[in-house]
N, CA, C and O atoms as CSV, one atom per row, in Angstrom:
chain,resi,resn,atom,element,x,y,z
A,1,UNK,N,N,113.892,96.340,91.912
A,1,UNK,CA,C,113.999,95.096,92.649
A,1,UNK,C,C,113.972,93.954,91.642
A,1,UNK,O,O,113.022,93.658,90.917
A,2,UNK,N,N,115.029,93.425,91.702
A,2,UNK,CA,C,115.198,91.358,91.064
A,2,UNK,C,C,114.405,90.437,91.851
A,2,UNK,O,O,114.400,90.224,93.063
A,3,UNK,N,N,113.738,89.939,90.903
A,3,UNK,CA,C,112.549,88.767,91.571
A,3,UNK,C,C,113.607,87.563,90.271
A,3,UNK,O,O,114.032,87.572,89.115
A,4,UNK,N,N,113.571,86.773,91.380
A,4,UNK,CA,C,114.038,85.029,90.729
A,4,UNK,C,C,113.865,84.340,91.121
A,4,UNK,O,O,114.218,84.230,92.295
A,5,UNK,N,N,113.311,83.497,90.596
A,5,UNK,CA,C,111.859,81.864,91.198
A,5,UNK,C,C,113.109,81.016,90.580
A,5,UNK,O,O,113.991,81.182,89.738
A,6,UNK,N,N,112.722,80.128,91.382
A,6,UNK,CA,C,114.038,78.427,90.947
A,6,UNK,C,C,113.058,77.503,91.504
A,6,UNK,O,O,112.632,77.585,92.656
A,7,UNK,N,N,112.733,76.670,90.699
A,7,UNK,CA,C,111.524,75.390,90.772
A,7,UNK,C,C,112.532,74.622,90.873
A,7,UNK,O,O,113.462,74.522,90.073
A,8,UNK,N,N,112.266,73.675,92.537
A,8,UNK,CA,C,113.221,72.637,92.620
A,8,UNK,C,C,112.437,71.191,92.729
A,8,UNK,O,O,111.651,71.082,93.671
A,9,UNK,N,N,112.542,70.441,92.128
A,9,UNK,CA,C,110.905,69.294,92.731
A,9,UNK,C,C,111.415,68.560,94.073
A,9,UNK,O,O,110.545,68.054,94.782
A,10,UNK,N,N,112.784,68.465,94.477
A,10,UNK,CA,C,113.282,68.425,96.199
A,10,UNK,C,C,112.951,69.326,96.863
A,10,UNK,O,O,113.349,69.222,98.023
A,11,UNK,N,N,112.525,69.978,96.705
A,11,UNK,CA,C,111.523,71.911,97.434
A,11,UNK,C,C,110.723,70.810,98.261
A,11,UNK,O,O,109.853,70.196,97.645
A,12,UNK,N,N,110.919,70.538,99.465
A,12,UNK,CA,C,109.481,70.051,100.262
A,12,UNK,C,C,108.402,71.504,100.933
A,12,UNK,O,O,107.181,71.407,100.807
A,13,UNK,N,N,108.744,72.203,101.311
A,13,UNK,CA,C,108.322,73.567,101.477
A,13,UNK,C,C,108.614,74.986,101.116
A,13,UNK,O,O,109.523,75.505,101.763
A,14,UNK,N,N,107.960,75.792,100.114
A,14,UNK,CA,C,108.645,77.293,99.754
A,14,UNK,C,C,109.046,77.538,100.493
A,14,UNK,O,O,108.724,77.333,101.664
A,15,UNK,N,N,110.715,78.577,99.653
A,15,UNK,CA,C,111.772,79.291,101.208
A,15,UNK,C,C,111.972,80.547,100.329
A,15,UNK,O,O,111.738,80.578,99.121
A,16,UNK,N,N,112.322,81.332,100.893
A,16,UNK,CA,C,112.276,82.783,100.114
A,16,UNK,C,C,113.673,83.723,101.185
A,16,UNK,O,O,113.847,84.038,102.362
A,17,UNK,N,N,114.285,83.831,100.060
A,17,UNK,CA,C,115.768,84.474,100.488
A,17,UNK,C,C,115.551,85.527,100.397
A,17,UNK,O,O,114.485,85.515,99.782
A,18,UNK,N,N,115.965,87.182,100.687
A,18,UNK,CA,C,115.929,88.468,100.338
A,18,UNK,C,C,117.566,88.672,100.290
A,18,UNK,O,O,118.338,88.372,101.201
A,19,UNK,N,N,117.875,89.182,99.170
A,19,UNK,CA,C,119.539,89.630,99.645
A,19,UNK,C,C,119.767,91.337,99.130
A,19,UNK,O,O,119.483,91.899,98.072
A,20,UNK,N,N,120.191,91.668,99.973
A,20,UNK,CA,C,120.157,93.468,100.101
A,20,UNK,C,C,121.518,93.938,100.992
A,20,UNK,O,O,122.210,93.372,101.839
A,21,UNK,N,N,121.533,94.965,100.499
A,21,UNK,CA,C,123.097,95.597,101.313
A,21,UNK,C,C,122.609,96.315,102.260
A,21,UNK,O,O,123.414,96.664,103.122
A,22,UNK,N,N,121.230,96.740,102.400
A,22,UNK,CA,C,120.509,97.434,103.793
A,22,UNK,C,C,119.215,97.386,103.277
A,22,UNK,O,O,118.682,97.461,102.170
A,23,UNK,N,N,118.878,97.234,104.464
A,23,UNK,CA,C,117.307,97.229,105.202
A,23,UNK,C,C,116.947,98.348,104.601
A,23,UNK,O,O,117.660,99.317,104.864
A,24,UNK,N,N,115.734,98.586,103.606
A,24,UNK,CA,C,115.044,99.699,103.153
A,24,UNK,C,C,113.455,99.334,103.606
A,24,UNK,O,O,112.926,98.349,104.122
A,25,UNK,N,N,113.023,100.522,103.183
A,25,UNK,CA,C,111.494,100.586,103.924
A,25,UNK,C,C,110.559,99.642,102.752
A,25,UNK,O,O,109.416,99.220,102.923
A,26,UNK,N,N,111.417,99.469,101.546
A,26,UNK,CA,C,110.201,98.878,100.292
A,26,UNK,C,C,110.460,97.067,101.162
A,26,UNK,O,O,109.437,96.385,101.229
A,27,UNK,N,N,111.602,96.530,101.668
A,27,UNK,CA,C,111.686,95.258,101.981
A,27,UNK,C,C,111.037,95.397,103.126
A,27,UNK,O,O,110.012,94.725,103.248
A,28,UNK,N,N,111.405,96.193,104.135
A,28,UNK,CA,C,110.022,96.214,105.356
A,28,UNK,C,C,109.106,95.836,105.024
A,28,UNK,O,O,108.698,94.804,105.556
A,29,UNK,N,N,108.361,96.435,104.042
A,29,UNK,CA,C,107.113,96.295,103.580
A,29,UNK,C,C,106.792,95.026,103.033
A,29,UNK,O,O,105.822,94.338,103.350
A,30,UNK,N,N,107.562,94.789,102.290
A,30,UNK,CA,C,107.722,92.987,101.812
A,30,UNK,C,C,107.780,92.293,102.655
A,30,UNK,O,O,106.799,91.559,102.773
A,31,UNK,N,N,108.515,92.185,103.325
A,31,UNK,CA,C,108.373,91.166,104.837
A,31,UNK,C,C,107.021,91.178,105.483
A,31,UNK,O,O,106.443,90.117,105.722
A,32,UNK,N,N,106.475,92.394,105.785
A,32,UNK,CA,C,105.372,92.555,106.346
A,32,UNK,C,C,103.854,92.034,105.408
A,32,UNK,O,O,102.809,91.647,105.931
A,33,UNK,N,N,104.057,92.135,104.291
A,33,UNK,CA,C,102.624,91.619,103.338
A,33,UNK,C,C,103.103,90.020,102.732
A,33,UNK,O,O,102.520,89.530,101.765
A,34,UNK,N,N,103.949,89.486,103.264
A,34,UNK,CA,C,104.651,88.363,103.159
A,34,UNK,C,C,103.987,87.703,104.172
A,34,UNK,O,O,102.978,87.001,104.113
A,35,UNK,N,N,104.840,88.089,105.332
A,35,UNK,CA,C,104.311,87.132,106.836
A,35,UNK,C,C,102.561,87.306,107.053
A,35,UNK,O,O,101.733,86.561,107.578
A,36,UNK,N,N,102.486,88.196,106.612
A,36,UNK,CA,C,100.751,88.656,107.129
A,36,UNK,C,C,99.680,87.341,106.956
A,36,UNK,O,O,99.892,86.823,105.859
A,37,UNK,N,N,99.096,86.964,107.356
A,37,UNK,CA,C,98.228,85.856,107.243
A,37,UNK,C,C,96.312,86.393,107.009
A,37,UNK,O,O,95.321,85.681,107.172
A,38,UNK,N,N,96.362,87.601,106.666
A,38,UNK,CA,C,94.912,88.073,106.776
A,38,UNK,C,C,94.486,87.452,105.787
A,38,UNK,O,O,95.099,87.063,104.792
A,39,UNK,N,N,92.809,87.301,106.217
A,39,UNK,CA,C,91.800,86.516,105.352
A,39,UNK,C,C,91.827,87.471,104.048
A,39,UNK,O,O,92.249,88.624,103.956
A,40,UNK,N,N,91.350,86.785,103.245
A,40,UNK,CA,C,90.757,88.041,102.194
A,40,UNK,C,C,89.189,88.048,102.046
A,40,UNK,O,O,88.657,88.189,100.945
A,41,UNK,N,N,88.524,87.900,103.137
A,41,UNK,CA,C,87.197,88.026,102.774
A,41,UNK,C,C,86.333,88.572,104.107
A,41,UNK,O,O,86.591,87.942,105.132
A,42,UNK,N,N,85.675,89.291,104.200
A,42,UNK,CA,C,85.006,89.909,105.275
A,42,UNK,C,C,83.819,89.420,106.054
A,42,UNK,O,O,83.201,88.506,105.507
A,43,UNK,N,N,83.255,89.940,107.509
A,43,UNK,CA,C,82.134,89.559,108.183
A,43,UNK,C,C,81.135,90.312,108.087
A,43,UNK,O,O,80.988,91.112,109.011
A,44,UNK,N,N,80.294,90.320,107.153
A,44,UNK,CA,C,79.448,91.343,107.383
A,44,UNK,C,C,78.252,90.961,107.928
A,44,UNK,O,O,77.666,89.955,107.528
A,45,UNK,N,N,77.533,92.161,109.421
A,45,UNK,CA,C,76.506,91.655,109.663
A,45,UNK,C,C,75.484,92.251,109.499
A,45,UNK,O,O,75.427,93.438,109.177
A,46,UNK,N,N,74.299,91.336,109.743
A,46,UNK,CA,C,73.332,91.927,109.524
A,46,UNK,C,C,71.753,91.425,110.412
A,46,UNK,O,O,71.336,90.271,110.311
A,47,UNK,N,N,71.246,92.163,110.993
A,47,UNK,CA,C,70.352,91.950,112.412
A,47,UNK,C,C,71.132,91.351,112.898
A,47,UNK,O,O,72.151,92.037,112.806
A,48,UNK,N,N,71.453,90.090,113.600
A,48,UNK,CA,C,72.153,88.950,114.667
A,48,UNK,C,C,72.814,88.241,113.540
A,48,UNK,O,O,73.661,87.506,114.047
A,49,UNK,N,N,72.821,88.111,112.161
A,49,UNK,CA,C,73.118,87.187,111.692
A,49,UNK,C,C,74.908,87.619,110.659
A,49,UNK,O,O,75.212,88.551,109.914
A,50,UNK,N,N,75.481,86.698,111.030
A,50,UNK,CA,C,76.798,87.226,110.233
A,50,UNK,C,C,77.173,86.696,108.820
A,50,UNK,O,O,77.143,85.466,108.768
A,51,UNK,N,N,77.448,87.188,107.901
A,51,UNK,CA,C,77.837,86.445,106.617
A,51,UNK,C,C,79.176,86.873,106.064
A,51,UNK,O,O,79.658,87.999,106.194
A,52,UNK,N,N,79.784,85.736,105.362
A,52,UNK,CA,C,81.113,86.049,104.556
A,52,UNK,C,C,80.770,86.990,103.243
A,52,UNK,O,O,79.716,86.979,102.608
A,53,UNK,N,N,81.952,87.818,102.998
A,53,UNK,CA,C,81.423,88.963,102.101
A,53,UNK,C,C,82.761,88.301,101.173
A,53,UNK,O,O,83.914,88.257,101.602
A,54,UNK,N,N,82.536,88.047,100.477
A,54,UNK,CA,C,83.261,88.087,98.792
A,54,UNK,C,C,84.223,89.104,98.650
A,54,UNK,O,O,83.446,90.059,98.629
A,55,UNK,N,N,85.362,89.615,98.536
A,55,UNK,CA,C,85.746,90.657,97.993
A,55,UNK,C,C,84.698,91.241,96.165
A,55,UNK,O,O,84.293,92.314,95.719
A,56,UNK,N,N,84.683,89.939,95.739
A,56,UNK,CA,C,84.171,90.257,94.217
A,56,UNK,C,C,82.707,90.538,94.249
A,56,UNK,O,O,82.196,90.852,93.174
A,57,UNK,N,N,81.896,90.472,95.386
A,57,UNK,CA,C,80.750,90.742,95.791
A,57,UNK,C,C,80.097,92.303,96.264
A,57,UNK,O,O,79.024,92.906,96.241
A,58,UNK,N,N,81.405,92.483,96.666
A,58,UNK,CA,C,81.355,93.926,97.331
A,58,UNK,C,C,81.696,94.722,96.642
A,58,UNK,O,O,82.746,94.646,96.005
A,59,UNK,N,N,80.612,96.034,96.578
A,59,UNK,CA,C,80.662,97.330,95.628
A,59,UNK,C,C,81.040,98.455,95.912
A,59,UNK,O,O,81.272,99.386,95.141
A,60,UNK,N,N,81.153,98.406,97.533
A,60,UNK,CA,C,81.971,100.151,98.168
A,60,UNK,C,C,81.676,99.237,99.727
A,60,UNK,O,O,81.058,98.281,100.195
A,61,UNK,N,N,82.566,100.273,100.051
A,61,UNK,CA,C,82.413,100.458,101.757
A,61,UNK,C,C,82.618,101.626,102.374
A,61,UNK,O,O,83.618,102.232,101.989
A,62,UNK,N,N,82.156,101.989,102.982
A,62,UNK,CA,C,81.930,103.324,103.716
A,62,UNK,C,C,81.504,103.271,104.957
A,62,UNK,O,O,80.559,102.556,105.290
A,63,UNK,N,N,82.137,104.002,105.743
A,63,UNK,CA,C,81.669,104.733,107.173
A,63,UNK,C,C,80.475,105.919,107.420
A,63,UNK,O,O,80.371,106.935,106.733
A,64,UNK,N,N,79.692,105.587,108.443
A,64,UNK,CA,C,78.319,106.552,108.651
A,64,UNK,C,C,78.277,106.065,109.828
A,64,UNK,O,O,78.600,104.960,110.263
A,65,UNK,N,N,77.616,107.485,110.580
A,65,UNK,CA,C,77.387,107.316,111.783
A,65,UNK,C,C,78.188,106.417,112.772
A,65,UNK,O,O,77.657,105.571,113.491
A,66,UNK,N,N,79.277,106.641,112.741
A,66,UNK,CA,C,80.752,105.594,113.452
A,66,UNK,C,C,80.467,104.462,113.513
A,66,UNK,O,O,80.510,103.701,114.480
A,67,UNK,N,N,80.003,104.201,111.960
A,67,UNK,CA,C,79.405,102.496,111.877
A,67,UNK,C,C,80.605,102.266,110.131
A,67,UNK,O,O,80.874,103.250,109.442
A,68,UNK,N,N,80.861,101.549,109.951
A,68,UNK,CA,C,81.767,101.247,108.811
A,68,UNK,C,C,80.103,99.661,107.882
A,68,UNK,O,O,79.442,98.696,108.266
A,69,UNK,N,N,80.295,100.382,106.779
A,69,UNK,CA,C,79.000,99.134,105.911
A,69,UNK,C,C,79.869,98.453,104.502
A,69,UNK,O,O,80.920,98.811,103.971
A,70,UNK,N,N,79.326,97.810,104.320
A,70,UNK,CA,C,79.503,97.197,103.148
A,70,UNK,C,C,78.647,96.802,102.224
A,70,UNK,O,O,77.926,95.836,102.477
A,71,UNK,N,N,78.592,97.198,101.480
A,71,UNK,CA,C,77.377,97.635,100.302
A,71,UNK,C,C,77.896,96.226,99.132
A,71,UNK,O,O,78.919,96.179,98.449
A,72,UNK,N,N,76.572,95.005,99.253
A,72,UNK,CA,C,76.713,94.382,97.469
A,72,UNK,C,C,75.916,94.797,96.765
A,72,UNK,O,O,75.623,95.990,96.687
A,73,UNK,N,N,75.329,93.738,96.011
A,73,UNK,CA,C,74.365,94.391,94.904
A,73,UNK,C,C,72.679,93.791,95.615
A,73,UNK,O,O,71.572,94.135,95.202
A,74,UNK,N,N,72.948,92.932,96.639
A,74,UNK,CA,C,71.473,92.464,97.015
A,74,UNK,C,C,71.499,93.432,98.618
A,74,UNK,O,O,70.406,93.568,99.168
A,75,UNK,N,N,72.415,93.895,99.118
A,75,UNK,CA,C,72.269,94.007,101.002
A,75,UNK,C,C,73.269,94.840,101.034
A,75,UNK,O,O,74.185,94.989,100.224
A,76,UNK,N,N,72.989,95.509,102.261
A,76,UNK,CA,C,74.045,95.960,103.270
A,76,UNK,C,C,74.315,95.529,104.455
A,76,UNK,O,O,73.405,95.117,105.174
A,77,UNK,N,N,75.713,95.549,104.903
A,77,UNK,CA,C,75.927,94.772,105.974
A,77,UNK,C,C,76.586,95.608,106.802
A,77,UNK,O,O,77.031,96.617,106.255
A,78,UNK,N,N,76.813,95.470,108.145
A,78,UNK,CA,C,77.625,96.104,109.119
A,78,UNK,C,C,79.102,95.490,109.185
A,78,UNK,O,O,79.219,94.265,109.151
A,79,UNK,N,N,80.141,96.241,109.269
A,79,UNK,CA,C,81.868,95.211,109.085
A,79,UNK,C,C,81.795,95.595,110.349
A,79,UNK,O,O,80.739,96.185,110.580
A,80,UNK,N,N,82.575,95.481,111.349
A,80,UNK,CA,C,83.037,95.634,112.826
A,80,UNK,C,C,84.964,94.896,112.507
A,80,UNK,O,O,85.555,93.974,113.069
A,81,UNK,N,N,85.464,95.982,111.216
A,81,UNK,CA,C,86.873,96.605,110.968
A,81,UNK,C,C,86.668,97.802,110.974
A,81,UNK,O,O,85.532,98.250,111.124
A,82,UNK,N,N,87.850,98.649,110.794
A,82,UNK,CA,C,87.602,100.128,111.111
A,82,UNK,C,C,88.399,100.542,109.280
A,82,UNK,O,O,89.484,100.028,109.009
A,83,UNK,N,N,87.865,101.241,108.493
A,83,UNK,CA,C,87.596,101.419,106.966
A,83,UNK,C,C,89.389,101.488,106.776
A,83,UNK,O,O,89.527,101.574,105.555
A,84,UNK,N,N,90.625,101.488,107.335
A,84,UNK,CA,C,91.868,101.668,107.098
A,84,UNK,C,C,91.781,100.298,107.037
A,84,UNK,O,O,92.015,99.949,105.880
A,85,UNK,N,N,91.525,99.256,107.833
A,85,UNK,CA,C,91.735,97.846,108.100
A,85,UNK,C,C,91.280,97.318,106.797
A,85,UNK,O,O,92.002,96.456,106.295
A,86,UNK,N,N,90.278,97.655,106.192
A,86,UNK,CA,C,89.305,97.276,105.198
A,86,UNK,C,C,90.631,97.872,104.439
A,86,UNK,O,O,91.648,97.218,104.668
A,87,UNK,N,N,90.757,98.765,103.756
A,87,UNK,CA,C,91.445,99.294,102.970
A,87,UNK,C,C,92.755,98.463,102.622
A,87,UNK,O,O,92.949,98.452,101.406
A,88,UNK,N,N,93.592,97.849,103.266
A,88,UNK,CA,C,94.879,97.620,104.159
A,88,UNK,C,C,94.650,96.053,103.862
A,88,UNK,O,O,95.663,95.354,103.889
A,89,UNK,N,N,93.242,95.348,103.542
A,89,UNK,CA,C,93.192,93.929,103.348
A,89,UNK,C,C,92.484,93.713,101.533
A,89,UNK,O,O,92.369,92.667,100.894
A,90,UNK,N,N,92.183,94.894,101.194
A,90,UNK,CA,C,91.510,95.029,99.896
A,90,UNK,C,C,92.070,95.605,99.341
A,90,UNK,O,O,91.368,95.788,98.347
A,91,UNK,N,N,93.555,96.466,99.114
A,91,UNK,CA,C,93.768,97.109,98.554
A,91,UNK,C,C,94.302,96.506,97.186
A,91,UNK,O,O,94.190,97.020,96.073
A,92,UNK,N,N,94.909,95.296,97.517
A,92,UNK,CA,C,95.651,94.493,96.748
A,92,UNK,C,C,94.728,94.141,95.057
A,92,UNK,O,O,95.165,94.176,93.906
A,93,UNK,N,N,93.451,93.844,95.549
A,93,UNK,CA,C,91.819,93.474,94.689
A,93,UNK,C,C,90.967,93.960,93.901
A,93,UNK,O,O,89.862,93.590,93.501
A,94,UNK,N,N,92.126,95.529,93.584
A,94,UNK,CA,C,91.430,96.144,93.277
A,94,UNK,C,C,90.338,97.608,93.830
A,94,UNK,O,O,89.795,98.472,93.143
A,95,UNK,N,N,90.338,97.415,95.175
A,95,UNK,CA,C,89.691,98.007,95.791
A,95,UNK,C,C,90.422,99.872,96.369
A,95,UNK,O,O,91.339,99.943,97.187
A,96,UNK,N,N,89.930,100.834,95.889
A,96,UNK,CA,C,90.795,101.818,96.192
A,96,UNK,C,C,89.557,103.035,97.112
A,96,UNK,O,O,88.364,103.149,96.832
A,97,UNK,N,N,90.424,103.917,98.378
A,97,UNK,CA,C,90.169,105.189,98.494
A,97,UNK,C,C,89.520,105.605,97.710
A,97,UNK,O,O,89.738,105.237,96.555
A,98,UNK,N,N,88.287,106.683,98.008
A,98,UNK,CA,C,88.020,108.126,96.843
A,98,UNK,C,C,87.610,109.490,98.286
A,98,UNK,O,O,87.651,110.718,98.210
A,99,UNK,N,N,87.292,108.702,99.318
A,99,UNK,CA,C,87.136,109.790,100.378
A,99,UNK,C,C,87.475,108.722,101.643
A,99,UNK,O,O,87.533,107.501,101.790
A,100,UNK,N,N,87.732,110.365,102.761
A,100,UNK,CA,C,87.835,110.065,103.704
A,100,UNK,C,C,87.317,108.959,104.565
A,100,UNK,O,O,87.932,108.365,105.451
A,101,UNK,N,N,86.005,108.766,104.135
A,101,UNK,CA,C,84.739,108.100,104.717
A,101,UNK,C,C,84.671,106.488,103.298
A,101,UNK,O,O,84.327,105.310,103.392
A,102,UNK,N,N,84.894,106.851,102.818
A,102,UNK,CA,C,84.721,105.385,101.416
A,102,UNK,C,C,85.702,104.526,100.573
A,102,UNK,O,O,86.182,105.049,99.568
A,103,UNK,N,N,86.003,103.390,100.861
A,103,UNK,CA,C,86.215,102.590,99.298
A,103,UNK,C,C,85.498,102.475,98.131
A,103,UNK,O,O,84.310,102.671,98.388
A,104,UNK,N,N,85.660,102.268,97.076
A,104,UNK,CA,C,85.150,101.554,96.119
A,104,UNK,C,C,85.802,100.236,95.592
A,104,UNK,O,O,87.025,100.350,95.524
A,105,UNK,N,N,85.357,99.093,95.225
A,105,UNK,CA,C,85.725,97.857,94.001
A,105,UNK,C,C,85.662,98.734,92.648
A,105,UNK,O,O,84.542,98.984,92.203
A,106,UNK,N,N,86.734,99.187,92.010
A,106,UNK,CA,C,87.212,99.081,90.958
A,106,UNK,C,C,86.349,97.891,89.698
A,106,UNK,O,O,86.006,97.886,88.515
A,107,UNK,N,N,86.335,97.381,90.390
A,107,UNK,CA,C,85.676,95.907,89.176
A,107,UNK,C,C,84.138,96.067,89.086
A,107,UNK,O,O,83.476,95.360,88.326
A,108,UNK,N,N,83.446,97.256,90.081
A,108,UNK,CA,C,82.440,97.124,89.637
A,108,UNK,C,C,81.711,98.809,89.104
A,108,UNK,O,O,80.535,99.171,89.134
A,109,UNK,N,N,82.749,99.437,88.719
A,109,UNK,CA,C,82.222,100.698,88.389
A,109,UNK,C,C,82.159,100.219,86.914
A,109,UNK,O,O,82.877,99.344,86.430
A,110,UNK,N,N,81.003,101.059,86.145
A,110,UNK,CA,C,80.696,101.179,84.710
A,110,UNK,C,C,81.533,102.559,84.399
A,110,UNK,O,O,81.960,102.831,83.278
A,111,UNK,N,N,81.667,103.211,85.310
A,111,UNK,CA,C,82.277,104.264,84.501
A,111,UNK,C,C,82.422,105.655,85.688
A,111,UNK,O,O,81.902,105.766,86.798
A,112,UNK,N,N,83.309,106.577,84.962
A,112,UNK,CA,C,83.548,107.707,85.821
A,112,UNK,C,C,83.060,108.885,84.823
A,112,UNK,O,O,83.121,108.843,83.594
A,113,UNK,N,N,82.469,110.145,85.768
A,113,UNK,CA,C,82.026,111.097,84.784
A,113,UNK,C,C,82.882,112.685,85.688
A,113,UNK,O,O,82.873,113.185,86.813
A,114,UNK,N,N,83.383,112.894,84.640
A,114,UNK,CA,C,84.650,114.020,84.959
A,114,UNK,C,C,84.374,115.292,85.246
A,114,UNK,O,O,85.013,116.105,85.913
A,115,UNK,N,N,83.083,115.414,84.523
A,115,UNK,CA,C,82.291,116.818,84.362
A,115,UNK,C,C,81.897,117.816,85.105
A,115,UNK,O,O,81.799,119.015,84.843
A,116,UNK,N,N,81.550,116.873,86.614
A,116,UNK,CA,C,81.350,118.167,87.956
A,116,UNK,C,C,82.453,118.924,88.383
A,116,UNK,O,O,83.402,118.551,89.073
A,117,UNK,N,N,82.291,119.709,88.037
A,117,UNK,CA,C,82.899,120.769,88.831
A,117,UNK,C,C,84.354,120.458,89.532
A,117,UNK,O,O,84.303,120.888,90.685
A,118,UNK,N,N,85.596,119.884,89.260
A,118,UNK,CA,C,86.217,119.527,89.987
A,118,UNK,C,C,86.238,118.223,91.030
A,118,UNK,O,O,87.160,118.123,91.839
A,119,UNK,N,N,85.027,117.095,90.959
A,119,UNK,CA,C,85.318,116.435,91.414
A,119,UNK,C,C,84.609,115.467,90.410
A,119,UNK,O,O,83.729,115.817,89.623
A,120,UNK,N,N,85.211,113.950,90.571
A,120,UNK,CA,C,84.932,112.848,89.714
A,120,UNK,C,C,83.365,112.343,90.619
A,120,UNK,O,O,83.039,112.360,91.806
A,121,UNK,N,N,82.538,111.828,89.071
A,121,UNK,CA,C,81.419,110.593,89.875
A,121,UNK,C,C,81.995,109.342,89.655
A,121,UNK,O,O,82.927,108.968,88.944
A,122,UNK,N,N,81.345,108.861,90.308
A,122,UNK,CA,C,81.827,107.277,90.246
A,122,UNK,C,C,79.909,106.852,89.835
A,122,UNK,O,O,78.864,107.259,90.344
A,123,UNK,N,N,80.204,105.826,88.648
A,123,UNK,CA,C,78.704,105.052,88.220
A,123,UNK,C,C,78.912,103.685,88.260
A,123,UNK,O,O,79.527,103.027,87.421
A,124,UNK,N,N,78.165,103.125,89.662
A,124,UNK,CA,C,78.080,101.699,89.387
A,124,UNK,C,C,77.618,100.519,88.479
A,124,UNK,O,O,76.595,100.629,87.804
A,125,UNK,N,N,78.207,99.645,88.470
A,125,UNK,CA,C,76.938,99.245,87.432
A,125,UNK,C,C,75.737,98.518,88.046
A,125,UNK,O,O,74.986,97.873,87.314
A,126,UNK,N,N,75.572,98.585,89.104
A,126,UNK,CA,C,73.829,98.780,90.016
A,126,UNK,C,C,73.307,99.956,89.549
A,126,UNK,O,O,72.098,100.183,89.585
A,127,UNK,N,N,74.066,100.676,89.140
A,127,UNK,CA,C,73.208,101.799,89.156
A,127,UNK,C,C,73.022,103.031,89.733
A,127,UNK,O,O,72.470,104.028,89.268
A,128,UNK,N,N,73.789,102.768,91.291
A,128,UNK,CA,C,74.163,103.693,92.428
A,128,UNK,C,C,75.085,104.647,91.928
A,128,UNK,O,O,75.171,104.694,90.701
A,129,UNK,N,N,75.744,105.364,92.543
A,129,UNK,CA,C,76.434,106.561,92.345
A,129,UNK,C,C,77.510,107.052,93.614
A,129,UNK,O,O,76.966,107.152,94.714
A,130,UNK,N,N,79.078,107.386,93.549
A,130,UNK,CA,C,79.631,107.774,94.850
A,130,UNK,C,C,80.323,109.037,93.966
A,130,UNK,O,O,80.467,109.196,92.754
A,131,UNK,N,N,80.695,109.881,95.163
A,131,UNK,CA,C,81.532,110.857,94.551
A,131,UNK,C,C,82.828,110.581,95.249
A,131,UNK,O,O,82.897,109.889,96.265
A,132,UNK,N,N,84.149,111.317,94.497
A,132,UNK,CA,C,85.595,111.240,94.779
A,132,UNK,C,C,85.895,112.928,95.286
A,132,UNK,O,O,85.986,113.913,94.553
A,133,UNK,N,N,85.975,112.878,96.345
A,133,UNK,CA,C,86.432,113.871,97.212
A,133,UNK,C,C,87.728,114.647,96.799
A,133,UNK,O,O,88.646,113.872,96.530
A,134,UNK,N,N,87.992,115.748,96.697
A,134,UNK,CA,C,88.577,116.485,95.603
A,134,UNK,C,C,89.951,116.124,96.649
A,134,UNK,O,O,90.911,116.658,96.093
A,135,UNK,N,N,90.307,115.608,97.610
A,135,UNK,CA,C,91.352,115.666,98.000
A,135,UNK,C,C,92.067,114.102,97.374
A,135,UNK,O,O,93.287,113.941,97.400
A,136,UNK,N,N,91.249,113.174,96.905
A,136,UNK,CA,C,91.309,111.869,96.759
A,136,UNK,C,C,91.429,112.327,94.942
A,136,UNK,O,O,92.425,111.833,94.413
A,137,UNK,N,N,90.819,112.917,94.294
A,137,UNK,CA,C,90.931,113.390,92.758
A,137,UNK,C,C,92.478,113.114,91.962
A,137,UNK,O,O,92.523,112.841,90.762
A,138,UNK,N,N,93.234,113.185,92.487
A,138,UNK,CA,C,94.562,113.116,92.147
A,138,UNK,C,C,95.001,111.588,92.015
A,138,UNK,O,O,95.458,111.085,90.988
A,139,UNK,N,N,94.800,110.977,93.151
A,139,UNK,CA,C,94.925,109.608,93.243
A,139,UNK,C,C,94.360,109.050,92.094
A,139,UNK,O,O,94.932,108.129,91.511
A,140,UNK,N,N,93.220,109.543,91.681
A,140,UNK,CA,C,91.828,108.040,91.437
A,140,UNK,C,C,92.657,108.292,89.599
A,140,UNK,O,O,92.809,107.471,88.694
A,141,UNK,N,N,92.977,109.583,89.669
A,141,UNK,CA,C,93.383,110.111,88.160
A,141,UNK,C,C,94.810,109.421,88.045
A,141,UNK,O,O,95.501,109.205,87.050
A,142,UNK,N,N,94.984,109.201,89.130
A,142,UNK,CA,C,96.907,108.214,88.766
A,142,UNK,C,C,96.516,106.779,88.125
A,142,UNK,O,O,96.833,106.257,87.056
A,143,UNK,N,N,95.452,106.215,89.534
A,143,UNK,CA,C,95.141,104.641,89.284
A,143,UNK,C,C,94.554,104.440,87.755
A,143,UNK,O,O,94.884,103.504,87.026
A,144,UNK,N,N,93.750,105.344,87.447
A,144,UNK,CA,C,92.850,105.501,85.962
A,144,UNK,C,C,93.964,105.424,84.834
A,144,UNK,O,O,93.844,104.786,83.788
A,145,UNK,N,N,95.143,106.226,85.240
A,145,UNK,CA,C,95.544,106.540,84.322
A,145,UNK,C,C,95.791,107.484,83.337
A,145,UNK,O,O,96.623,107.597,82.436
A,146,UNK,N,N,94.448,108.411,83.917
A,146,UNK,CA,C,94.270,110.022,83.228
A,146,UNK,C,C,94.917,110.992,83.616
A,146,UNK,O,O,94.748,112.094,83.095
């Protein structure tokens, strides 16, 4: 795909042309993360009280007990998105899959340890610990790079 920006200072509002000989599924997709207007930052609650969650704040998210959380480095919070939605607004940030049930932020792991048995750890730098679900192993080894 050709990307070409033209700075006009008569531009009163960005306009964005696509020119293609057919509709493919990669411009679908462009259109669609184009028009999309989602926030990039989350509700997380906690007792009655709700707070904005940072993407750069947040260290994993995971589902338990058909409850979806969001883990920083001071709290956990309750999201009331369902962990694809989460996924689908964070993915862009850095934020990737390792199981069925979890994200992680990328920006806040210290490190991965390769050594178990077929599946990766993940080491925060809190200190915490997640594992990568051997079906997710393939992926995390593309994004890494290994």
């Amino acid at each position: 795909m050709q990307i070409e920006i033209k700075i006009d200072e008569k531009c009163v509002e960005p306009k964005m042309i696509i020119v293609t000989d057919k509709m493919t599924e990669e411009i679908n997709e462009l259109i669609k993360r184009i028009s999309e207007q989602t926030p990039l930052v989350l509700v997380g609650f906690q007792n009655s009280e709700a707070a904005i969650l940072h993407p750069d704040d947040i260290i994993r998210v995971y589902a338990a007990n058909q409850k979806v959380y969001a883990v920083t480095d001071g709290s956990e919070y309750t999201v009331r998105l369902r962990l694809y939605e989460i996924e689908e607004r964070l993915s862009s940030l850095g934020f990737v899959r390792i199981s069925g049930s979890e994200i992680i932020n990328l920006k806040k792991v210290r490190g991965f340890d390769l050594g178990f048995s077929g599946t990766i750890c993940v080491n925060f730098q809190n200190g915490s610990t997640a594992y990568v679900s051997r079906r997710y192993v393939a992926k995390i080894k593309r994004v890494l790079g290994i």
